[in-house]
N, CA and C atoms as a LAMMPS dump frame, in Angstrom:
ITEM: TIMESTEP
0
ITEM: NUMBER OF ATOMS
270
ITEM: BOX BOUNDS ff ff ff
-5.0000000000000000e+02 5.0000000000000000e+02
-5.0000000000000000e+02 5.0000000000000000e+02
-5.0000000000000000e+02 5.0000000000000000e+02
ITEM: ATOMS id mol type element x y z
1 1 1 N 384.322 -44.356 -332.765
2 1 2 C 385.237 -44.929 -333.714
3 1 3 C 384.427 -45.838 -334.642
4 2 1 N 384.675 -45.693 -336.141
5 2 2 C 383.705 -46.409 -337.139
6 2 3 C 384.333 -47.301 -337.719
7 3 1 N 384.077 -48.898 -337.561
8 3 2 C 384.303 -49.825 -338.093
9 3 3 C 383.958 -50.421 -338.903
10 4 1 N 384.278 -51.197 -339.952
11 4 2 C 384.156 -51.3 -340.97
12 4 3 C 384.422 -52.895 -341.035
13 5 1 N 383.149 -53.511 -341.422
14 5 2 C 382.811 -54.999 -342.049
15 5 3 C 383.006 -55.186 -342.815
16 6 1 N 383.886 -56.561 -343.391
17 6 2 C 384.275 -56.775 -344.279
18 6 3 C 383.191 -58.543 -344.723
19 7 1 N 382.365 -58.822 -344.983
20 7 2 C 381.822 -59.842 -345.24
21 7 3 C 382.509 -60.853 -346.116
22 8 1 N 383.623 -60.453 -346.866
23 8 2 C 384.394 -61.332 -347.74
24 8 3 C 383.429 -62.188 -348.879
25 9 1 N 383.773 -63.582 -349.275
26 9 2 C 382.758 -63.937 -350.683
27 9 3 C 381.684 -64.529 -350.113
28 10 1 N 380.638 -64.676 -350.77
29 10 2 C 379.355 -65.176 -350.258
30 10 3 C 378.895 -65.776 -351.518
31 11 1 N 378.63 -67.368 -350.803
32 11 2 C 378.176 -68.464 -351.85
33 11 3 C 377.049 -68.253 -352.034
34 12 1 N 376.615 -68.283 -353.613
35 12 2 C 375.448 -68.43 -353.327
36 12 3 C 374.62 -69.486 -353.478
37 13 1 N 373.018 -69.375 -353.26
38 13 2 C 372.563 -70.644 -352.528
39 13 3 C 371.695 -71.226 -353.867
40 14 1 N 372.331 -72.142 -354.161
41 14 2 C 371.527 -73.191 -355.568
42 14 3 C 372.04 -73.927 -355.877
43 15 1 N 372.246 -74.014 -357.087
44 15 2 C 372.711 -75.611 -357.42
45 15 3 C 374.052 -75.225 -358.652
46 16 1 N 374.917 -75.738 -358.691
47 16 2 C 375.829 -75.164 -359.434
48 16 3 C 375.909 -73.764 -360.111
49 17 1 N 376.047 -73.008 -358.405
50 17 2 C 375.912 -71.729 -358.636
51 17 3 C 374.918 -71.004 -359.402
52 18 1 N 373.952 -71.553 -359.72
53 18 2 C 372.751 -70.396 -359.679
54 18 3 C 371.891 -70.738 -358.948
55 19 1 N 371.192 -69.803 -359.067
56 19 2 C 370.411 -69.294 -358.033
57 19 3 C 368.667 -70.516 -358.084
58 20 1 N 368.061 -71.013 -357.026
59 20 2 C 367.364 -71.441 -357.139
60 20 3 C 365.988 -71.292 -357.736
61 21 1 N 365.273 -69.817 -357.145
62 21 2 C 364.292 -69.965 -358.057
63 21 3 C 364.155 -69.009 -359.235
64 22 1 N 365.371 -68.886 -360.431
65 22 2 C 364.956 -68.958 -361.731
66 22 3 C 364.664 -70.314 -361.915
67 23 1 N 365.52 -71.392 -361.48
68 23 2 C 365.443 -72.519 -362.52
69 23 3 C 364.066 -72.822 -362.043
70 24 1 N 363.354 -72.738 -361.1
71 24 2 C 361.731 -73.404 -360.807
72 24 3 C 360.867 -72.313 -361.654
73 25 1 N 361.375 -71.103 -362.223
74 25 2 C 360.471 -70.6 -362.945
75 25 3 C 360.061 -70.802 -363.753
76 26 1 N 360.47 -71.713 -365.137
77 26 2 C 360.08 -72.453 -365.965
78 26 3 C 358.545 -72.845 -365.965
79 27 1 N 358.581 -73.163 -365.127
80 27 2 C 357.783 -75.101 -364.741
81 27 3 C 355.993 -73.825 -364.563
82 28 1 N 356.041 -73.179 -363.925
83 28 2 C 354.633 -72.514 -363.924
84 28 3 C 354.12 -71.897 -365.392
85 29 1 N 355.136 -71.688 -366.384
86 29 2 C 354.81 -70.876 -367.447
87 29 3 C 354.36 -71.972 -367.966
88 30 1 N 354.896 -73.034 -368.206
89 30 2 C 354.763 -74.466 -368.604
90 30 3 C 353.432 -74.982 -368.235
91 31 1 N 353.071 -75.334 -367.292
92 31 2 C 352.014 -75.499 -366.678
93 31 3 C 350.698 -74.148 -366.628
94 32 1 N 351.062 -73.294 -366.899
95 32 2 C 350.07 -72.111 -367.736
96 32 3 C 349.282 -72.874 -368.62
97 33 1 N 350.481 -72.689 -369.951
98 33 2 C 350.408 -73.27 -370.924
99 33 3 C 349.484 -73.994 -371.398
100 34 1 N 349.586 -75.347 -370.422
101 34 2 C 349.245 -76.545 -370.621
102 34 3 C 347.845 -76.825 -370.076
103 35 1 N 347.334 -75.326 -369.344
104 35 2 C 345.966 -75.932 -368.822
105 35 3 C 345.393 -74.351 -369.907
106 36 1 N 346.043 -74.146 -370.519
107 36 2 C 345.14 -73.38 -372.013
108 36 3 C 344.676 -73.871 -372.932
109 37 1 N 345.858 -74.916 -373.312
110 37 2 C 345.633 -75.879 -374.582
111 37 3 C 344.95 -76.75 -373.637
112 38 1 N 344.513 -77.523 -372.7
113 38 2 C 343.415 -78.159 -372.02
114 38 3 C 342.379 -77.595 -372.158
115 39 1 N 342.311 -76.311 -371.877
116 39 2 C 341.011 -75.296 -371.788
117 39 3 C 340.476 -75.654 -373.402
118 40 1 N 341.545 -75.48 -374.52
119 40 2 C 340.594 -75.177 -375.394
120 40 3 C 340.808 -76.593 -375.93
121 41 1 N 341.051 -77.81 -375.741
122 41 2 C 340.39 -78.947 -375.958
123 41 3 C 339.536 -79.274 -375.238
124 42 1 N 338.885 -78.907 -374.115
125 42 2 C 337.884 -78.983 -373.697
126 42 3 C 337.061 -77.847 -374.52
127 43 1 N 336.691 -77.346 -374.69
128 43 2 C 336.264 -76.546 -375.382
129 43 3 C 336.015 -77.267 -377.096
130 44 1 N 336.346 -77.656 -377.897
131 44 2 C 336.297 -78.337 -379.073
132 44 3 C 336.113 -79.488 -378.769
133 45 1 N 335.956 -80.545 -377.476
134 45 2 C 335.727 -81.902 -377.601
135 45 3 C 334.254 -82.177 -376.707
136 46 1 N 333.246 -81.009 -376.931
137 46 2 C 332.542 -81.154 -376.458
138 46 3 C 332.131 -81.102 -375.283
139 47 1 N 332.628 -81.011 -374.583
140 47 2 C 332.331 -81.477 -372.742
141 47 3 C 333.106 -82.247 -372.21
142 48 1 N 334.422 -83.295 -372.898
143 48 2 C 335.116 -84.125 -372.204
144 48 3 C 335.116 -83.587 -370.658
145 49 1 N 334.961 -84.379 -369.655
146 49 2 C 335.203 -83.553 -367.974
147 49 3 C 336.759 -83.779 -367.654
148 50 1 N 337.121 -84.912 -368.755
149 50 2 C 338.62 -85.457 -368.745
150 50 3 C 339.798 -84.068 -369.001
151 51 1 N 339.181 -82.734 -369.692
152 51 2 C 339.803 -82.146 -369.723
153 51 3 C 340.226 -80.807 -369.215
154 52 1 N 339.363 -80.873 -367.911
155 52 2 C 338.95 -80.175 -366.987
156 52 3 C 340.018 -80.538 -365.74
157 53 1 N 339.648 -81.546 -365.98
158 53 2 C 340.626 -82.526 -364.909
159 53 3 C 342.065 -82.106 -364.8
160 54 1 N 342.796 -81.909 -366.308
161 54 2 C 343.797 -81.976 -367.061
162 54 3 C 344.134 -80.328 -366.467
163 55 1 N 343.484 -79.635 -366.677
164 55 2 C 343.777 -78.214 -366.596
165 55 3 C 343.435 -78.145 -364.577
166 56 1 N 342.896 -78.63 -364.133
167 56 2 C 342.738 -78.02 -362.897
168 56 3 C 344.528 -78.938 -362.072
169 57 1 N 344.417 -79.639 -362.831
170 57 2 C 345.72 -80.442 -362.077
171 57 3 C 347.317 -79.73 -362.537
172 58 1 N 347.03 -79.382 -363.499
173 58 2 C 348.331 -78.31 -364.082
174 58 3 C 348.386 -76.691 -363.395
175 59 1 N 347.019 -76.321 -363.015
176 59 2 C 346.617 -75.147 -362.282
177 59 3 C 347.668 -75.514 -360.853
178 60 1 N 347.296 -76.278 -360.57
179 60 2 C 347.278 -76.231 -358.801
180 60 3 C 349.128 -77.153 -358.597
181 61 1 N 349.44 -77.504 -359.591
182 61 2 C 351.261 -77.505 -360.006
183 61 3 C 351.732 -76.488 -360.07
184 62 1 N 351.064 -75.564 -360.771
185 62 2 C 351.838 -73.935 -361.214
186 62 3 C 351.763 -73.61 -360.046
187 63 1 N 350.685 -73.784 -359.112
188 63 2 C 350.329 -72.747 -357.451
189 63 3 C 351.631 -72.912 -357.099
190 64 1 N 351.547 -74.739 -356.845
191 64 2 C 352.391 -75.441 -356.109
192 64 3 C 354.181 -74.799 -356.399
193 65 1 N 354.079 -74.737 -357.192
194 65 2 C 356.11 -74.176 -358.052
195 65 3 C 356.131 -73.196 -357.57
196 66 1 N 354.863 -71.935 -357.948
197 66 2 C 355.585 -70.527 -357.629
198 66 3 C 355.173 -70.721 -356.067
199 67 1 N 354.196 -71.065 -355.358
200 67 2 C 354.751 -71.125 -353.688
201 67 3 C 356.58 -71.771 -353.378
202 68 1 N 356.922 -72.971 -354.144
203 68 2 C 358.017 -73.017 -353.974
204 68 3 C 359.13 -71.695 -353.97
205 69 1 N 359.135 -71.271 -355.484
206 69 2 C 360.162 -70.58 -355.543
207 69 3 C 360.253 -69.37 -354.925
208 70 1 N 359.297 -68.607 -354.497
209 70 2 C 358.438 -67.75 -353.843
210 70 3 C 358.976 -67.866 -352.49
211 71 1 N 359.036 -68.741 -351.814
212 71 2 C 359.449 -69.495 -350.472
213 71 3 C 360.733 -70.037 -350.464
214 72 1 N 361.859 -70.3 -351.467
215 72 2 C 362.839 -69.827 -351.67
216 72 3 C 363.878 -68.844 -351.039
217 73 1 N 362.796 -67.757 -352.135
218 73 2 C 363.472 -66.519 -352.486
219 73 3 C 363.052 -66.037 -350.928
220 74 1 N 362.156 -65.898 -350.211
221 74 2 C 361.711 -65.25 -349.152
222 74 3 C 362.903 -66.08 -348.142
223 75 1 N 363.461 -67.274 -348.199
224 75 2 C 363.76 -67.82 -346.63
225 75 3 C 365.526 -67.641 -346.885
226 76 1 N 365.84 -66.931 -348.159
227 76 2 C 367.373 -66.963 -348.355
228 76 3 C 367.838 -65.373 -347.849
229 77 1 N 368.71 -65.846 -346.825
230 77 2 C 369.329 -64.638 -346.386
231 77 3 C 369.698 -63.608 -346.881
232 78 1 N 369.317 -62.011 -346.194
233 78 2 C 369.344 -60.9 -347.088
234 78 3 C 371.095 -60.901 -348.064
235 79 1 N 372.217 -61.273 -346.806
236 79 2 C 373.204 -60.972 -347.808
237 79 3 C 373.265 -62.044 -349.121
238 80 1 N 372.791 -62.952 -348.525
239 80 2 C 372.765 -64.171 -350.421
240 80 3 C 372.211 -63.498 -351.2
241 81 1 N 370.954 -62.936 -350.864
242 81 2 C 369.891 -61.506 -351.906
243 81 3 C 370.74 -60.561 -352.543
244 82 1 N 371.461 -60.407 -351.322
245 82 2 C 372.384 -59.157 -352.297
246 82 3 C 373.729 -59.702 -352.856
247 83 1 N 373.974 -60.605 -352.966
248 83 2 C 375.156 -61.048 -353.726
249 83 3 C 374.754 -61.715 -354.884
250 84 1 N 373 -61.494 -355.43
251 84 2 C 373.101 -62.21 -356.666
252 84 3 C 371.915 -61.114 -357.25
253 85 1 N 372.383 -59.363 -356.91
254 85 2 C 371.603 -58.351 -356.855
255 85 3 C 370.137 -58.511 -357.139
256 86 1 N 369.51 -58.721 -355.797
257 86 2 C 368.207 -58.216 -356.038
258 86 3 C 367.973 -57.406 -355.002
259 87 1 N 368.685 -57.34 -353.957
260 87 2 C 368.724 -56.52 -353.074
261 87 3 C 369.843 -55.171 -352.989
262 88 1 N 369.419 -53.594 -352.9
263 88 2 C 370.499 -53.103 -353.304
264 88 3 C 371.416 -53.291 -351.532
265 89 1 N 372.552 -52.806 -351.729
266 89 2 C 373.594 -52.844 -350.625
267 89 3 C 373.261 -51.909 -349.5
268 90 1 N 373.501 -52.477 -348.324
269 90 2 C 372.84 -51.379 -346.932
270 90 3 C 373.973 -50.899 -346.798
């Protein structure tokens, strides 16, 4: 005899209903960005090491975000996955 689950609505998991890691996706493109235009003021200011500094510390923020959102997306339960389709339906 085949029964049939009904899971009913499923919240999903973020912050006024969206989803958590788009909104942390921002922040790494940002931090890209920002250790390019570092790169190439280091690059035109001679050798500053100040701007080395600048870019390795914006580097290892971007790591830092997408391990976040990354770790997120990995620890949120398959049905939350599939109620905000990224997972198709079993």
């Amino acid at each position: 005899m085949a029964e049939t689950v009904h899971e009913g609505h499923v919240q999903r998991v973020g912050i006024a209903r969206h989803p958590i890691s788009p909104i942390l996706l921002p922040v790494p493109i940002v931090c890209f960005v920002g250790a390019l235009i570092t790169d190439l003021a280091y690059d035109s200011s001679g050798g500053n090491l100040q701007w080395v500094n600048f870019s390795s510390w914006l580097l290892a923020a971007a790591a830092a975000e997408i391990g976040a959102a990354a770790k997120g997306r990995a620890a949120a339960p398959s049905r939350v996955l599939r109620s905000i389709s990224i997972m198709p339906p079993a």
